[in-house]
C-alpha positions as CSV (number, residue, x, y, z in Angstrom):
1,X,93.4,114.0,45.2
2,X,97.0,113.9,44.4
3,X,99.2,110.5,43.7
4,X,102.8,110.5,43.7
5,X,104.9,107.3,41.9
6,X,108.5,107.1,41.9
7,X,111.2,105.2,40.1
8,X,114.6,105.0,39.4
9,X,116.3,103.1,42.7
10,X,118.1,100.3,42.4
11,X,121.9,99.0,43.4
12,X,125.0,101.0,42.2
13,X,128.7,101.1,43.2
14,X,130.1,104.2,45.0
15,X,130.8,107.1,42.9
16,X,128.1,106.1,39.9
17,X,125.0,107.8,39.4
18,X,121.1,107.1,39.2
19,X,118.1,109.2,38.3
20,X,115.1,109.2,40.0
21,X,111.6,110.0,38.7
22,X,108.3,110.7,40.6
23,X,105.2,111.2,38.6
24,X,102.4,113.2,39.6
25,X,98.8,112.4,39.3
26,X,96.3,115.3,40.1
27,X,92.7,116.7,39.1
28,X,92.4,119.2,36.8
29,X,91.3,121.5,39.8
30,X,94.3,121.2,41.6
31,X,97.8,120.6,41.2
32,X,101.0,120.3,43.7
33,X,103.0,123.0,43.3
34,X,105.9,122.2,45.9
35,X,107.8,119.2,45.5
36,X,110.6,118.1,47.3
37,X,112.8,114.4,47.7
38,X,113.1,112.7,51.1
39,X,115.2,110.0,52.4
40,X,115.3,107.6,55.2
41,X,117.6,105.0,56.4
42,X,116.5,102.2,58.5
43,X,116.3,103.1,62.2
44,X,116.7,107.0,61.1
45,X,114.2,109.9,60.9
46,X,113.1,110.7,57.0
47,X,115.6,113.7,55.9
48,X,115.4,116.5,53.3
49,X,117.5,116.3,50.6
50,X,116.4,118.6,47.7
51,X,113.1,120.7,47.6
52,X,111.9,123.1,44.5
53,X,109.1,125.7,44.1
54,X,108.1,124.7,40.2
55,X,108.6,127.1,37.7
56,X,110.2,130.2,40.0
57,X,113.0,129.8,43.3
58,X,116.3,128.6,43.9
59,X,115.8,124.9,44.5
60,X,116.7,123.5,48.7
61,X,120.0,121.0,48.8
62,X,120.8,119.5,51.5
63,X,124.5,120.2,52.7
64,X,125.3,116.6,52.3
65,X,124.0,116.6,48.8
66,X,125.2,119.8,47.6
67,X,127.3,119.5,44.4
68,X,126.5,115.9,43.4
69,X,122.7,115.9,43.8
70,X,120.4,117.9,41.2
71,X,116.7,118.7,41.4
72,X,114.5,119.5,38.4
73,X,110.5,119.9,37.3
74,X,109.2,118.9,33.9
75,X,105.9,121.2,34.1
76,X,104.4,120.2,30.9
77,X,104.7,116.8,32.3
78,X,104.4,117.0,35.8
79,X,107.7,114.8,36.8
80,X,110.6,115.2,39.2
81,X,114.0,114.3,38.3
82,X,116.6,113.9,41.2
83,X,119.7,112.5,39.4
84,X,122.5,111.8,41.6
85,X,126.3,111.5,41.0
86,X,129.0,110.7,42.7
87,X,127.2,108.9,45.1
88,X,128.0,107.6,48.7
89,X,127.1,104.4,50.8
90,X,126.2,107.0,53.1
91,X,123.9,108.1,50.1
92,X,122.0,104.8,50.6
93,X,118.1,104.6,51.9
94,X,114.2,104.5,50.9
95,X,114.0,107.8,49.2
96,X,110.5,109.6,49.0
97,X,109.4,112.0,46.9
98,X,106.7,114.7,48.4
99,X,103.8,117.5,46.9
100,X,102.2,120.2,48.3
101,X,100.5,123.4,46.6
102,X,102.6,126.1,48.7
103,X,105.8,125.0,49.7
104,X,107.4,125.9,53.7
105,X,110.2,126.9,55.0
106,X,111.4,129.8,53.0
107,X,110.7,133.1,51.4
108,X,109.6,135.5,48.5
109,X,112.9,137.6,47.5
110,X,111.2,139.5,44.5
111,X,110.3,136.4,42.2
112,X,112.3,134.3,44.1
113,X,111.3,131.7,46.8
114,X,114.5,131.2,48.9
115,X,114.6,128.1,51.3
116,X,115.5,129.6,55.4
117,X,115.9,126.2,56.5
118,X,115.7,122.1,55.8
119,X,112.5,121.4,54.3
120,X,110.7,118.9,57.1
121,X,108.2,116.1,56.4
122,X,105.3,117.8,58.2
123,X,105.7,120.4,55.6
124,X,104.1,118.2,52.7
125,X,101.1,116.4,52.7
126,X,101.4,114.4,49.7
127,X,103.7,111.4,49.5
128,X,105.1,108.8,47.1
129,X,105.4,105.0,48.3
130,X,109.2,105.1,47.9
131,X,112.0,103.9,46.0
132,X,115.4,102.0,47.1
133,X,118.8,103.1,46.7
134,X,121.8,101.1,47.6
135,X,125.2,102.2,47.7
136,X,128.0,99.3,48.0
137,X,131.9,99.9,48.1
């Protein structure tokens, strides 16, 4: 049994910054090794934003995050960082963060697990409860 918590949402002007942190909670017999960040806006479908393979890969950005948005894995700890900068209303929505133990949607180039296309939800079966983040002008 896996448990996701995130944090870090909250209300911030355009062009500041936040980080966001989801914890994970597994047995000692298994452990999600994809993790990836998910947002949704009201009325909209949830959308990938940033996806990593821990501990090997090139981490997934979303072109609308590319640049300002950065993905990272503490493994002794098992957390996720997203921190954002330079964020957009646009930027605004209930963001998710997401486990499985392979991840989908890319592949092996040597070492390397490259992402061929936008991670989906269907592709994680794991999920946090959400967090809020609010963009004003």
């Amino acid at each position: 049994q896996v448990q996701l918590v995130e944090s870090g949402g909250g209300s911030v002007q355009a062009g500041g910054s936040l980080r966001l942190t989801c914890a994970v909670f597994s047995g000692v017999t298994y452990n999600p090794y994809c993790m990836g960040w998910f947002r949704q806006a009201p009325g909209q479908e949830r959308e990938g934003v940033a996806s990593i393979y821990t501990g090997v890969g090139v981490p997934y950005y979303a072109d609308f995050v590319r640049g300002r948005f950065t993905i990272s894995h503490d493994d002794a700890k098992n957390i996720m960082f997203l921190q954002m900068s330079s964020l957009k209303p646009e930027d605004s929505g209930m963001y998710y963060c997401a486990a499985d133990l392979v991840c989908r949607g890319g592949s092996w180039y040597g070492s390397s697990y490259i992402w061929d296309r936008s991670p989906r939800p269907g592709d994680f079966g794991y999920w946090g409860q959400g967090t809020q983040v609010t963009v004003s002008t």
